[in-house]
OpenMM code with the backbone's topology and positions (N, CA, C; nanometers):
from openmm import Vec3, app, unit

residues = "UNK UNK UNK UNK UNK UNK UNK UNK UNK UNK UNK UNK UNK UNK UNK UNK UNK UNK UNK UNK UNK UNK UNK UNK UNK UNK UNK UNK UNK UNK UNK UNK UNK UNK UNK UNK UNK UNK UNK UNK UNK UNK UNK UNK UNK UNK UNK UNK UNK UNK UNK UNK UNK UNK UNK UNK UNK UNK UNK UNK UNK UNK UNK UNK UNK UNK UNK UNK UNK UNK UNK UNK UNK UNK UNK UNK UNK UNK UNK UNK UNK UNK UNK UNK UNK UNK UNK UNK UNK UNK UNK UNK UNK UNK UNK UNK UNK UNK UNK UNK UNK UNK UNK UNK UNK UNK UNK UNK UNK UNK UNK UNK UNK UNK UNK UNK UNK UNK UNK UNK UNK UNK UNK UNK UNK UNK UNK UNK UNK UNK UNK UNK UNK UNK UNK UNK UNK UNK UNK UNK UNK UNK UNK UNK UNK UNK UNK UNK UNK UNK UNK UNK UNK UNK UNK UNK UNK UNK UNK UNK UNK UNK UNK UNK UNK UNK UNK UNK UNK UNK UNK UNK UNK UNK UNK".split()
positions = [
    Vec3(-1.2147, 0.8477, 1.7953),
    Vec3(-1.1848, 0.9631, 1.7134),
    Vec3(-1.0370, 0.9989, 1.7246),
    Vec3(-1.0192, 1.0021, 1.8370),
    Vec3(-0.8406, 1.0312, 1.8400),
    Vec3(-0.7619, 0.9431, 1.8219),
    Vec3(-0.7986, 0.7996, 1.8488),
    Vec3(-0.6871, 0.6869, 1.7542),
    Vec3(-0.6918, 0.7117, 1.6447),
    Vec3(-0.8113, 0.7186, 1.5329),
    Vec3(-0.7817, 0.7370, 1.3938),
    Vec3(-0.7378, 0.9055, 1.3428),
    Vec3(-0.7362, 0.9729, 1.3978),
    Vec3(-0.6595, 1.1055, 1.4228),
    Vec3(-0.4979, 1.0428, 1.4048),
    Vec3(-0.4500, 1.0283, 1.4993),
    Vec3(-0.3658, 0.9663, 1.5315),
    Vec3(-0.2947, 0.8935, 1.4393),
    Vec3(-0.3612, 0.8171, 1.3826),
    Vec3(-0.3789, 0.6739, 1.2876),
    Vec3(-0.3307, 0.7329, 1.1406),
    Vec3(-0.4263, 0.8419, 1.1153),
    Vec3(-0.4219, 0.9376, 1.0082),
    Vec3(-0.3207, 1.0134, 0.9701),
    Vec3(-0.2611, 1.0955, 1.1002),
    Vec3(-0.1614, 1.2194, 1.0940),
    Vec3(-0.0430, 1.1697, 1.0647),
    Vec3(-0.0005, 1.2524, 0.9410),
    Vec3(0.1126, 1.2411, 0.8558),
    Vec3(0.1340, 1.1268, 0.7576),
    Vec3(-0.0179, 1.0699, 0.7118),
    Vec3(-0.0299, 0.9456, 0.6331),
    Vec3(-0.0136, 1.0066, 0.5074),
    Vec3(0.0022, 0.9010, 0.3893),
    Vec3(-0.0457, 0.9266, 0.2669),
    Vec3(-0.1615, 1.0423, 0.1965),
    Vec3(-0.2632, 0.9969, 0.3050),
    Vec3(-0.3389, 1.0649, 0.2699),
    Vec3(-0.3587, 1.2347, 0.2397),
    Vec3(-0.3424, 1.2392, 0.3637),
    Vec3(-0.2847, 1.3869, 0.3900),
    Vec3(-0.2047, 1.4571, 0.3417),
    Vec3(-0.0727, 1.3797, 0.2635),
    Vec3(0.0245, 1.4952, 0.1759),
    Vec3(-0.0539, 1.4790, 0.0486),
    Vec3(-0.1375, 1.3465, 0.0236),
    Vec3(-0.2438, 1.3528, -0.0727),
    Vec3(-0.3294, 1.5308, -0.1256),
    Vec3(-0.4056, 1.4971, -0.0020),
    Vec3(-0.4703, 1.6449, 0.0187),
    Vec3(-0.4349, 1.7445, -0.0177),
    Vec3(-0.2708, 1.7625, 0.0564),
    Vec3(-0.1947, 1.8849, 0.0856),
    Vec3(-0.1962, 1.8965, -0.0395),
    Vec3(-0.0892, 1.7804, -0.1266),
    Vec3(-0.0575, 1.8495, -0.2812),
    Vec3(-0.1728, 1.8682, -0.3475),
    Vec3(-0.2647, 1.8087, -0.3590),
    Vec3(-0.3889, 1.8579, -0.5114),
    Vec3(-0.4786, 1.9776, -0.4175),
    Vec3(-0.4340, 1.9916, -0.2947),
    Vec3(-0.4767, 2.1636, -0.2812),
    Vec3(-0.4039, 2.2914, -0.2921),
    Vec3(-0.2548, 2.2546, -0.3091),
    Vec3(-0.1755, 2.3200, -0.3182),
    Vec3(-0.1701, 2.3086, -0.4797),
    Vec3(-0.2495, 2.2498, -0.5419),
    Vec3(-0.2792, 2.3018, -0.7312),
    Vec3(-0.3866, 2.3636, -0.7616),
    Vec3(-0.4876, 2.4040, -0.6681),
    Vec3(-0.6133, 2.4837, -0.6915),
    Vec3(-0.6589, 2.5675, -0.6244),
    Vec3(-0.7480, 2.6624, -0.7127),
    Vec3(-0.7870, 2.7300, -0.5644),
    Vec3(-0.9317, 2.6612, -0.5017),
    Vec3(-0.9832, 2.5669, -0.5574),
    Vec3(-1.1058, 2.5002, -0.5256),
    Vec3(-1.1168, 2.4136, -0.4159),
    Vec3(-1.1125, 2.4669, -0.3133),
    Vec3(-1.0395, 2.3635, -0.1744),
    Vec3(-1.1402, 2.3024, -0.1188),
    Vec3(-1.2697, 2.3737, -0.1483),
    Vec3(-1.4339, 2.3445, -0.1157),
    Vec3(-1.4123, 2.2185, -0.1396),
    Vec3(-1.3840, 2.2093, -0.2971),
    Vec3(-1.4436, 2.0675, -0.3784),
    Vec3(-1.3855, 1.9810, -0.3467),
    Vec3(-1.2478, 1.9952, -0.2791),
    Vec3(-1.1006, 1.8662, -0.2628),
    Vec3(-1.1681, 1.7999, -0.1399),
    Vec3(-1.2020, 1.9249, -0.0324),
    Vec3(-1.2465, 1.8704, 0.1005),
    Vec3(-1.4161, 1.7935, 0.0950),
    Vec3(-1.4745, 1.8297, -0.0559),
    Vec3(-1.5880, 1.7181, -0.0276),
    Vec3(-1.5906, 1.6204, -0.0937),
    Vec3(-1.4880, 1.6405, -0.1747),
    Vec3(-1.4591, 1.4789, -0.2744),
    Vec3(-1.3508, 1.4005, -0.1424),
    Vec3(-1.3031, 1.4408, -0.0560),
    Vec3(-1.1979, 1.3784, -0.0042),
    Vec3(-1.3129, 1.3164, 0.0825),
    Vec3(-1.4216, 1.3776, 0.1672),
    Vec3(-1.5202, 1.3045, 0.2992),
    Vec3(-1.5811, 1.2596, 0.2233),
    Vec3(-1.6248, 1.2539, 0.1122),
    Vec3(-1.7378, 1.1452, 0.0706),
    Vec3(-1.6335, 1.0244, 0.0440),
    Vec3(-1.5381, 1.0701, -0.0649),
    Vec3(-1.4541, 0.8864, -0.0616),
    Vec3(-1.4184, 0.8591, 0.1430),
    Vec3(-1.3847, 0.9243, 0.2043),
    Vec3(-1.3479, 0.8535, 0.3195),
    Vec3(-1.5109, 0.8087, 0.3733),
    Vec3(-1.6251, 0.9175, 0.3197),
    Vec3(-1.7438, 0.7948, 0.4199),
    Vec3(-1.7646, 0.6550, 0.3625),
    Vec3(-1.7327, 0.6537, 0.2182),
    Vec3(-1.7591, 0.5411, 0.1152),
    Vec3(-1.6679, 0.3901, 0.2344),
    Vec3(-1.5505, 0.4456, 0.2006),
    Vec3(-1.4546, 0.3559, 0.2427),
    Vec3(-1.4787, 0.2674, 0.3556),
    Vec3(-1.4736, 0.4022, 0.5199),
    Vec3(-1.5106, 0.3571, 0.6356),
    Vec3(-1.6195, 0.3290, 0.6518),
    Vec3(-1.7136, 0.3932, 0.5880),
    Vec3(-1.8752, 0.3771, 0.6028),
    Vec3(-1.8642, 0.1987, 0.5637),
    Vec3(-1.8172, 0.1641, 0.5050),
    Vec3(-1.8179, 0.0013, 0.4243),
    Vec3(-1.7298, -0.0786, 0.5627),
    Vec3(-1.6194, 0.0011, 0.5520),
    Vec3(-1.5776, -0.1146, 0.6774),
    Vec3(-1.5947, -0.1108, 0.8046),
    Vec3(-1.6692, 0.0015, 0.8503),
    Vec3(-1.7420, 0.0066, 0.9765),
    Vec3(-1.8993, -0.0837, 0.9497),
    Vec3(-1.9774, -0.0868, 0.8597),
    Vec3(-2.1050, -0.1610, 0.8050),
    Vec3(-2.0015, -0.3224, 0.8071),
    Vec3(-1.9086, -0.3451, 0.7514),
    Vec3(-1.9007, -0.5085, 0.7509),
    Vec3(-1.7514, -0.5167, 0.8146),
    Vec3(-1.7160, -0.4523, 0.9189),
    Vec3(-1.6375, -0.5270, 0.9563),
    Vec3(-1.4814, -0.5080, 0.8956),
    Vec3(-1.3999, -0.6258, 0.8637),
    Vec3(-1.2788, -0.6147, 0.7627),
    Vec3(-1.3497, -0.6696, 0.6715),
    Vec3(-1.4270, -0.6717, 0.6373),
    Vec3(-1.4928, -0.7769, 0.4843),
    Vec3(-1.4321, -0.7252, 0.3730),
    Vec3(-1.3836, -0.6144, 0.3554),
    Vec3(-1.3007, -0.5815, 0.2201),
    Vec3(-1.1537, -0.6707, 0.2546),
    Vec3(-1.0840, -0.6624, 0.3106),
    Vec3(-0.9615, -0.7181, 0.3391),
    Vec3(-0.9933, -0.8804, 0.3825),
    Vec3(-1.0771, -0.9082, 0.4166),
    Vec3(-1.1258, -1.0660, 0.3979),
    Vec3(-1.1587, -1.1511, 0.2603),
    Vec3(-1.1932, -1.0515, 0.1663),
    Vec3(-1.2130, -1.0918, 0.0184),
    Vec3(-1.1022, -1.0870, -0.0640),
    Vec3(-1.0980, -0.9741, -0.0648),
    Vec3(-0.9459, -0.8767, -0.1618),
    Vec3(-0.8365, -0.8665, -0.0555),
    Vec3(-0.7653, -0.9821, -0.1022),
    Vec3(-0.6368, -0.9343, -0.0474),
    Vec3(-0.5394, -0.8053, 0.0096),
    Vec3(-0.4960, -0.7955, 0.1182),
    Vec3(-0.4243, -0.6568, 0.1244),
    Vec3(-0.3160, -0.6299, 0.0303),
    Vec3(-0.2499, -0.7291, 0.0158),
    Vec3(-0.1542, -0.7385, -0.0653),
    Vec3(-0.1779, -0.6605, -0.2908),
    Vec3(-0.3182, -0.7211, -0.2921),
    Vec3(-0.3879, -0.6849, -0.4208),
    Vec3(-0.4106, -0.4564, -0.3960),
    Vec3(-0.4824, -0.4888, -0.2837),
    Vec3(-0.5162, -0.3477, -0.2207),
    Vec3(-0.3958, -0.2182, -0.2654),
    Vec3(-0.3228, -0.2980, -0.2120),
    Vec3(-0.1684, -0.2488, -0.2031),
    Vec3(-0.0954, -0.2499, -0.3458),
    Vec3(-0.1213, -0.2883, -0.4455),
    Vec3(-0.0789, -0.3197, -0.5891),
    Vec3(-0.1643, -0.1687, -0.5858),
    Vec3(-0.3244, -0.1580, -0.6190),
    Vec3(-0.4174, -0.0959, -0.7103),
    Vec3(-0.3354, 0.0475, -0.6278),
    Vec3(-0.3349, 0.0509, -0.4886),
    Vec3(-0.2846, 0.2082, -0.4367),
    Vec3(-0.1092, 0.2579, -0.4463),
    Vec3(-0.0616, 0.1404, -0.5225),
    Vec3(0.0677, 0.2133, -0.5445),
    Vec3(0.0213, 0.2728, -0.7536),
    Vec3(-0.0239, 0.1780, -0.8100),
    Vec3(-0.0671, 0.2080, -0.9285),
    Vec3(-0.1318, 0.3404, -0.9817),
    Vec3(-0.1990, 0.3495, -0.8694),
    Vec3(-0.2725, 0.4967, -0.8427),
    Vec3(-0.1709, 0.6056, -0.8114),
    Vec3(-0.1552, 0.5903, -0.7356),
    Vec3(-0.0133, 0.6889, -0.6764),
    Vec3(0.0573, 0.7484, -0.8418),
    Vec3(0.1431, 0.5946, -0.8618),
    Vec3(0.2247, 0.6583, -0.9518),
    Vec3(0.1700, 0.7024, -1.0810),
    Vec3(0.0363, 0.6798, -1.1463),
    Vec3(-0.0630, 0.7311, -1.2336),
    Vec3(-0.0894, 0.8540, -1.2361),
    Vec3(-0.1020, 0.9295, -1.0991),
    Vec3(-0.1317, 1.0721, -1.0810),
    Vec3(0.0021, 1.1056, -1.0559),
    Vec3(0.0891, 1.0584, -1.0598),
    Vec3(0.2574, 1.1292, -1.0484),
    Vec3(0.2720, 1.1477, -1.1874),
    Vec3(0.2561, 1.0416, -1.2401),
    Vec3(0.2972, 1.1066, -1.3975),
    Vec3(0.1918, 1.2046, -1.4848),
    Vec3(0.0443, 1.1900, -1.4803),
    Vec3(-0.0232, 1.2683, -1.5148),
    Vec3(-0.0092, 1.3934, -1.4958),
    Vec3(0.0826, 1.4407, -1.3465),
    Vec3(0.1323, 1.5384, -1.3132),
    Vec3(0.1950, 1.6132, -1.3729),
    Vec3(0.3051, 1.5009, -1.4639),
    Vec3(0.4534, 1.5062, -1.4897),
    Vec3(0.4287, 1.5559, -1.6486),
    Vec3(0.2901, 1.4781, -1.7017),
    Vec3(0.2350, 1.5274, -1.8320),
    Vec3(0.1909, 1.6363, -1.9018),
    Vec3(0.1610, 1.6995, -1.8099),
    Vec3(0.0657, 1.7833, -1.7748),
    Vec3(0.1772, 1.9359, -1.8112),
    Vec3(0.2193, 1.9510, -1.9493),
    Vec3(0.3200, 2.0458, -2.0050),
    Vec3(0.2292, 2.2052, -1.9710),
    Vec3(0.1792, 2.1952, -2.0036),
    Vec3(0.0610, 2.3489, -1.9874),
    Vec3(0.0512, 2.3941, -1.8291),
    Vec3(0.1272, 2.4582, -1.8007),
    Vec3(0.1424, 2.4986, -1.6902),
    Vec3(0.1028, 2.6521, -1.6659),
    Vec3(-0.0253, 2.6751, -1.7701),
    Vec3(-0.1232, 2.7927, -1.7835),
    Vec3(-0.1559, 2.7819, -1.6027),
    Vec3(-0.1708, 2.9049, -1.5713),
    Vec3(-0.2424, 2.9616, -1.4413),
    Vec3(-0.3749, 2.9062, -1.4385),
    Vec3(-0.4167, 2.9181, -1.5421),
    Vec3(-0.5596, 2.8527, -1.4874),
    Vec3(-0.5874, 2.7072, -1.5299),
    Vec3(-0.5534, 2.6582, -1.5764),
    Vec3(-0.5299, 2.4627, -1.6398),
    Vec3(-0.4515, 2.4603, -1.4688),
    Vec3(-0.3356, 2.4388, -1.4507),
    Vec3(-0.2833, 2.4180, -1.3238),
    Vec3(-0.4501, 2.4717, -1.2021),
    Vec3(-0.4770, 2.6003, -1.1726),
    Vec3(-0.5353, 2.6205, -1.0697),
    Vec3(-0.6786, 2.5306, -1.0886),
    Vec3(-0.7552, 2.5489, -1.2273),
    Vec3(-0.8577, 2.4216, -1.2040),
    Vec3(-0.8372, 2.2757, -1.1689),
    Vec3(-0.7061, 2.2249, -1.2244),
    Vec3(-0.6834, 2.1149, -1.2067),
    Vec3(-0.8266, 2.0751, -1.2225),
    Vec3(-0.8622, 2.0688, -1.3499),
    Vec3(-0.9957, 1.9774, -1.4435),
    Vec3(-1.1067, 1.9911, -1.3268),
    Vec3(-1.1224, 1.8904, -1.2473),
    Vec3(-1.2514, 1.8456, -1.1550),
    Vec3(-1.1765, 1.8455, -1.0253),
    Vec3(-1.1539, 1.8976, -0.9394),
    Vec3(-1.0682, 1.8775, -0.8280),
    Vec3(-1.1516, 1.7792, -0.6964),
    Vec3(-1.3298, 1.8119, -0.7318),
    Vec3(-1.4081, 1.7450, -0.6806),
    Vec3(-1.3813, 1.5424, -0.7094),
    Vec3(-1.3307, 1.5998, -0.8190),
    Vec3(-1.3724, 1.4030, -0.9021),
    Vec3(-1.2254, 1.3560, -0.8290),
    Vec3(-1.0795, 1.4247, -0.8732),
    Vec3(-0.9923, 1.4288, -0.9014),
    Vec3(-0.9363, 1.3481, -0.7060),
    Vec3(-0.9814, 1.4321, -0.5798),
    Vec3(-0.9648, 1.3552, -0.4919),
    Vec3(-1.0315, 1.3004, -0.4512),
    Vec3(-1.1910, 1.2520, -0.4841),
    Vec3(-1.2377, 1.1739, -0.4440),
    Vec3(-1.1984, 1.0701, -0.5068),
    Vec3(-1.1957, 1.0280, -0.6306),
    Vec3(-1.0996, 0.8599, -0.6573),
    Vec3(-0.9455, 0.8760, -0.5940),
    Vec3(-0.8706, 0.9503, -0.6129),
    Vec3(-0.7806, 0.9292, -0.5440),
    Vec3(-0.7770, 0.8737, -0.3406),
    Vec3(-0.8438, 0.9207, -0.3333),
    Vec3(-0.8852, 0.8630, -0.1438),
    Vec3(-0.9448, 0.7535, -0.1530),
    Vec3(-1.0560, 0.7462, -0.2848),
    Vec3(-1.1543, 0.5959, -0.2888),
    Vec3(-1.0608, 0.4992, -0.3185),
    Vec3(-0.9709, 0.5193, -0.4295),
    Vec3(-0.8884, 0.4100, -0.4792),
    Vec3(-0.7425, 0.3477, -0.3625),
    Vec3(-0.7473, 0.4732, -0.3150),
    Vec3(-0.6007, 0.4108, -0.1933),
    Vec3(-0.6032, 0.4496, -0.0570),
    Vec3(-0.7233, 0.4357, 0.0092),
    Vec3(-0.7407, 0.3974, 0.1372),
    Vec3(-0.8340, 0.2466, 0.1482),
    Vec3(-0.8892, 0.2020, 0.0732),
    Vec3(-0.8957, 0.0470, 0.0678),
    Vec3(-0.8243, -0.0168, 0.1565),
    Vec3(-0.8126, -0.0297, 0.2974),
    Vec3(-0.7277, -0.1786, 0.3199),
    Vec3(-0.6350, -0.0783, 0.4577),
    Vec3(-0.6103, 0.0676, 0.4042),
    Vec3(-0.5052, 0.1565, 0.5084),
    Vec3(-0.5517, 0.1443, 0.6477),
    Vec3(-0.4898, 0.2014, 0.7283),
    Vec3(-0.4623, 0.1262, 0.8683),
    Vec3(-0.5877, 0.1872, 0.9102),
    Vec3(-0.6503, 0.3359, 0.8787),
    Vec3(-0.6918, 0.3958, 0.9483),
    Vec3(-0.8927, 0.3531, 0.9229),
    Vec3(-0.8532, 0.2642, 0.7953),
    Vec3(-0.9893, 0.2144, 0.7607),
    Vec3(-1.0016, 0.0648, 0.8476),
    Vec3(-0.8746, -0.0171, 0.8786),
    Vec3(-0.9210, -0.1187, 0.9619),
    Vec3(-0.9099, -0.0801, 1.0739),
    Vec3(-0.9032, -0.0074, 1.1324),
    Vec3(-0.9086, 0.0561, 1.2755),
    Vec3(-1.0053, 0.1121, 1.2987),
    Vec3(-1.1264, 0.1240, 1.1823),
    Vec3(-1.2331, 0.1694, 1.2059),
    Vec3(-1.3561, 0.0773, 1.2172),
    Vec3(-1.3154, -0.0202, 1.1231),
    Vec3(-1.3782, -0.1941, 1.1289),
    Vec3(-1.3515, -0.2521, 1.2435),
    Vec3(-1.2400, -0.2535, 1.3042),
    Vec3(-1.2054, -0.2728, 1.4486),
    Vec3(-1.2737, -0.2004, 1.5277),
    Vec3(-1.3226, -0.1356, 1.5601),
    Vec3(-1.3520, -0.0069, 1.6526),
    Vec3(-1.5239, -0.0710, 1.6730),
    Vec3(-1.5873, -0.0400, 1.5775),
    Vec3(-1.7315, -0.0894, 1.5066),
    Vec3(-1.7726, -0.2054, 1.5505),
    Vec3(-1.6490, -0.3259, 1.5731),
    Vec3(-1.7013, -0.4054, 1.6281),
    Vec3(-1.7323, -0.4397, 1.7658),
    Vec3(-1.6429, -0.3299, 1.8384),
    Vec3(-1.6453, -0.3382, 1.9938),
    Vec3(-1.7595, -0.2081, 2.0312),
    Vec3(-1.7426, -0.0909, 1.9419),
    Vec3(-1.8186, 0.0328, 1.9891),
    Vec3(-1.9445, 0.0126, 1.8966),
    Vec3(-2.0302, 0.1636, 1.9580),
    Vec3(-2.1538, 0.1886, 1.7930),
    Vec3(-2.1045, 0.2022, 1.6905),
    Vec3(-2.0961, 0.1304, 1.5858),
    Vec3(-2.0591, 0.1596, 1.4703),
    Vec3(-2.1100, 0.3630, 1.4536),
    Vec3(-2.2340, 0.3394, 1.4168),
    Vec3(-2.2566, 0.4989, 1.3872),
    Vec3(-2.1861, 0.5851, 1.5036),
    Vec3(-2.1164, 0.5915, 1.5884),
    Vec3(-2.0534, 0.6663, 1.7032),
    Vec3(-1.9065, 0.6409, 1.6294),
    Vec3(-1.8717, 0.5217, 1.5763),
    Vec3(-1.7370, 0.5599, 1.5538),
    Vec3(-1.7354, 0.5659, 1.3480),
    Vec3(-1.8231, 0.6100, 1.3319),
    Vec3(-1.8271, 0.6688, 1.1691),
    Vec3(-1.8425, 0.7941, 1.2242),
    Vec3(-1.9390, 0.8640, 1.3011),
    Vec3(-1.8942, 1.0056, 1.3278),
    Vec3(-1.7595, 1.0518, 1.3650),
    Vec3(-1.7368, 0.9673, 1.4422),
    Vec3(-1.6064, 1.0285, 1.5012),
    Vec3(-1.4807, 1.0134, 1.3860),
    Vec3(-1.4932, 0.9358, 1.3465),
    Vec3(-1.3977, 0.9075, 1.2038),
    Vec3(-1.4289, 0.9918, 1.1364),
    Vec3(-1.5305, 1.0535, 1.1000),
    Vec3(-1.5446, 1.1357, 0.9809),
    Vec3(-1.5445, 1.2567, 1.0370),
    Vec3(-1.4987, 1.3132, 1.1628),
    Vec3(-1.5051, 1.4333, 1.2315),
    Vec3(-1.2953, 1.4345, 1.2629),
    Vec3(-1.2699, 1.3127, 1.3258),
    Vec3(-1.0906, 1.3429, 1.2600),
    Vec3(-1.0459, 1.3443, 1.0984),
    Vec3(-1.0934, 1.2671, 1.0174),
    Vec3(-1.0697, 1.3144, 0.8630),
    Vec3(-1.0792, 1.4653, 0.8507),
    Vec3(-1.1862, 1.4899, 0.8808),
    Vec3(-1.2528, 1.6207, 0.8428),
    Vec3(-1.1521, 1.7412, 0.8922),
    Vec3(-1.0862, 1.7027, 1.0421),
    Vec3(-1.0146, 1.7779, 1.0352),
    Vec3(-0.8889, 1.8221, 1.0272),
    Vec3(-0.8420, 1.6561, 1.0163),
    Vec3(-0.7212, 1.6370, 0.9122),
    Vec3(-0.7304, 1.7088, 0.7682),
    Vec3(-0.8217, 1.7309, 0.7033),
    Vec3(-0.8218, 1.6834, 0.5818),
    Vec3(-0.8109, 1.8528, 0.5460),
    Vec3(-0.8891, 1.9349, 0.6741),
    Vec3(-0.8943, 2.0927, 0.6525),
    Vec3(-0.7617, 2.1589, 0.6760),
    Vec3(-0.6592, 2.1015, 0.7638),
    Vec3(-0.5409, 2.1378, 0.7779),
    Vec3(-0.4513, 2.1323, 0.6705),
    Vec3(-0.4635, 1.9823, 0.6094),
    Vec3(-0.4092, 1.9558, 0.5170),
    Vec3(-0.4119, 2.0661, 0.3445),
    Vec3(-0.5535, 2.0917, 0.3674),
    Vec3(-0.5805, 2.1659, 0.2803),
    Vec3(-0.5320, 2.3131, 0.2983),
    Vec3(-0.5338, 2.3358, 0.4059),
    Vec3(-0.4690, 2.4849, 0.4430),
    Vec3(-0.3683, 2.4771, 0.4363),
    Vec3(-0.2700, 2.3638, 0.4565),
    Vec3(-0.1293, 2.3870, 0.4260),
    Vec3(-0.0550, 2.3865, 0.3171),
    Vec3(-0.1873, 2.3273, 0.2141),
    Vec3(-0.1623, 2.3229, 0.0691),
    Vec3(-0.1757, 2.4684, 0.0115),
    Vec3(-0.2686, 2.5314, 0.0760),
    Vec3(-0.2819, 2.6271, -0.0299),
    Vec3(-0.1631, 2.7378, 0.0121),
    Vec3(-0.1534, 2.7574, 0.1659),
    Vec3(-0.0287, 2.8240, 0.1703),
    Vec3(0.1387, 2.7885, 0.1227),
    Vec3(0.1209, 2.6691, 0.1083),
    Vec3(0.2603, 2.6992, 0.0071),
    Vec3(0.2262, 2.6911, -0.1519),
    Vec3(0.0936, 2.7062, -0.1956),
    Vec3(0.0600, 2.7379, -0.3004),
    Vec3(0.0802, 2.8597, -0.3397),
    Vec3(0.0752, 2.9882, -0.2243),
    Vec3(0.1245, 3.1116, -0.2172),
    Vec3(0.2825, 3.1008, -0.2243),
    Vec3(0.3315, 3.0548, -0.2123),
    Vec3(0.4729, 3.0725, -0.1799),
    Vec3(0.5935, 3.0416, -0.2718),
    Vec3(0.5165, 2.8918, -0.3213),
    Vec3(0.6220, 2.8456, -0.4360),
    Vec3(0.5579, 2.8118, -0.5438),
    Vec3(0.6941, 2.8435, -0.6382),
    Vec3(0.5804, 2.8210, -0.8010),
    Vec3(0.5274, 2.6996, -0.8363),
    Vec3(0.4255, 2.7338, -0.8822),
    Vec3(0.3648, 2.5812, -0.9538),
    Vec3(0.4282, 2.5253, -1.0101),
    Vec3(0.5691, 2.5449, -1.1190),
    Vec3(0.5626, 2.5056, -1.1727),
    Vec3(0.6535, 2.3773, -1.0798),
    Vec3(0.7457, 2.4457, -0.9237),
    Vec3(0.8228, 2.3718, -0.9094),
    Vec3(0.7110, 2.2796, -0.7917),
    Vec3(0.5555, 2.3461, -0.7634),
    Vec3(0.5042, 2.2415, -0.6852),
    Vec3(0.4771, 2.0946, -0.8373),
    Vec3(0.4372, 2.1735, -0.9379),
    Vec3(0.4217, 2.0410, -1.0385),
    Vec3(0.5068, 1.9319, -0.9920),
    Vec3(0.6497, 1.9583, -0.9848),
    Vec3(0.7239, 1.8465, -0.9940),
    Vec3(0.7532, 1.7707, -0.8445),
    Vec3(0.7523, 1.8607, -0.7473),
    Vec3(0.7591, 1.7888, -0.6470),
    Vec3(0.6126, 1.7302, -0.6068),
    Vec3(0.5170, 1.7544, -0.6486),
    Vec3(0.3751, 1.6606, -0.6010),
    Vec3(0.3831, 1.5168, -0.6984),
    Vec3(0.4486, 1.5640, -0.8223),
    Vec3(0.4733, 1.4147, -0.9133),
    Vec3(0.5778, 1.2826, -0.8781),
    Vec3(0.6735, 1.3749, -0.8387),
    Vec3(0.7828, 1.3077, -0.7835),
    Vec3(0.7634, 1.1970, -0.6431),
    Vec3(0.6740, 1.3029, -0.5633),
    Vec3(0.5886, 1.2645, -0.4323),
    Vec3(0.5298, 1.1577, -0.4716),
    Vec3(0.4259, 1.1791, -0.5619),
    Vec3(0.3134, 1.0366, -0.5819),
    Vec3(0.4091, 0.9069, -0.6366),
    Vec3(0.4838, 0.9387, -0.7235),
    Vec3(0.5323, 0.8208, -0.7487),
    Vec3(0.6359, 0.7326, -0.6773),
    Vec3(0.6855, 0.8380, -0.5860),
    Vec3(0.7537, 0.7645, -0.4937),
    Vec3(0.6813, 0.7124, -0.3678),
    Vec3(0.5571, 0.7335, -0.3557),
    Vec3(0.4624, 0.6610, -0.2547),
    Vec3(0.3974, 0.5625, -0.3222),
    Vec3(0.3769, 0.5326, -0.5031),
    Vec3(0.3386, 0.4538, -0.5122),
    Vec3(0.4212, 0.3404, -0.4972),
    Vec3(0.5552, 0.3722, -0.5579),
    Vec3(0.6761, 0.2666, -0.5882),
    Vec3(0.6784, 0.2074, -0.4057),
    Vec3(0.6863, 0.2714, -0.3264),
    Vec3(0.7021, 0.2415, -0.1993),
    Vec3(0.5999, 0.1470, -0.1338),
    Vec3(0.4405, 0.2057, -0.2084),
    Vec3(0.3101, 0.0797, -0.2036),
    Vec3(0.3693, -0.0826, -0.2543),
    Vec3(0.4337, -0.0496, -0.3505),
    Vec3(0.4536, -0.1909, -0.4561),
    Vec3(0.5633, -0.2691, -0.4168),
    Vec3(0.6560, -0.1729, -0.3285),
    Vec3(0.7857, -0.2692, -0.2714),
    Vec3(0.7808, -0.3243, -0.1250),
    Vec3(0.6994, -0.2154, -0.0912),
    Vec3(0.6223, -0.2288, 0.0643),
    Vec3(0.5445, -0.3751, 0.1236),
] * unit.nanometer
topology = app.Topology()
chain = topology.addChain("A")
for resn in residues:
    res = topology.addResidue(resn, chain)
    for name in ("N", "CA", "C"):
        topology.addAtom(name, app.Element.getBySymbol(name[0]), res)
């Protein structure tokens, strides 16, 4: 639990979180679309192992999660209606981070460190424990989103969460 803590803190993921909670007030839905894509993920590579990264290349992995990245940077960037409530629903915030976590933790360190783990420990002992550091990564993250959601305007979080994604995707693709 505390290596992938560890593993986790200050990843992608997490400024993930931070920004699409720092666009809503629906933080419920971010934090259960975010643990179901992370049980999907680890739940798969704790059940087989690295078998995703044994099939699908990391390298491919690494294409689809910079693609993603910069997809929701510009959708960001599209996104002219910067109405109070279009910005605070942000559409499905439930749907919205669960593909985002499903689509680009594929292959991330903190999912083969959990396939690793699984094979030496109980798998179900280290899916709890994985899904008990997400969980509370993922609540911090979210709290830190929404407080500078208080603080600075949307309109200028719009651009720095767009700017953000696409420069983590471009960084996936050169990486």
């Amino acid at each position: 639990m505390i290596a992938i803590a560890i593993a986790e803190l200050g990843d992608k993921t997490q400024l993930s979180v931070l920004l699409l909670s720092s666009k809503t007030t629906k933080h419920l839905q971010i934090l259960i679309g975010v643990l179901f894509a992370f049980l999907i993920v680890d739940g798969v590579a704790i059940a087989a192992g690295s078998w995703v990264t044994m099939f699908i290349p990391l390298f491919y992995l690494k294409i689809v999660s910079g693609l993603v990245f910069i997809l929701f940077g510009i959708l960001i960037l599209i996104n002219k209606d910067n109405g109070e409530e279009k910005t605070k629903s942000y559409k499905n915030p439930f749907v919205t981070s669960f593909f985002l976590i499903l689509l680009t933790e594929w292959g991330d360190k903190t999912q083969i460190a959990a396939a690793l783990f699984a094979t030496r420990f109980n798998p179900l002992g280290v899916l709890i424990g994985s899904m008990i550091a997400l969980s509370i990564l993922s609540i911090i993250a979210i709290y830190f989103g929404k407080l500078i959601s208080e603080r600075i305007s949307k309109e200028t979080i719009n651009k720095v969460a767009a700017v953000i994604f696409i420069i983590m995707g471009i960084a996936f693709l050169l990486l």
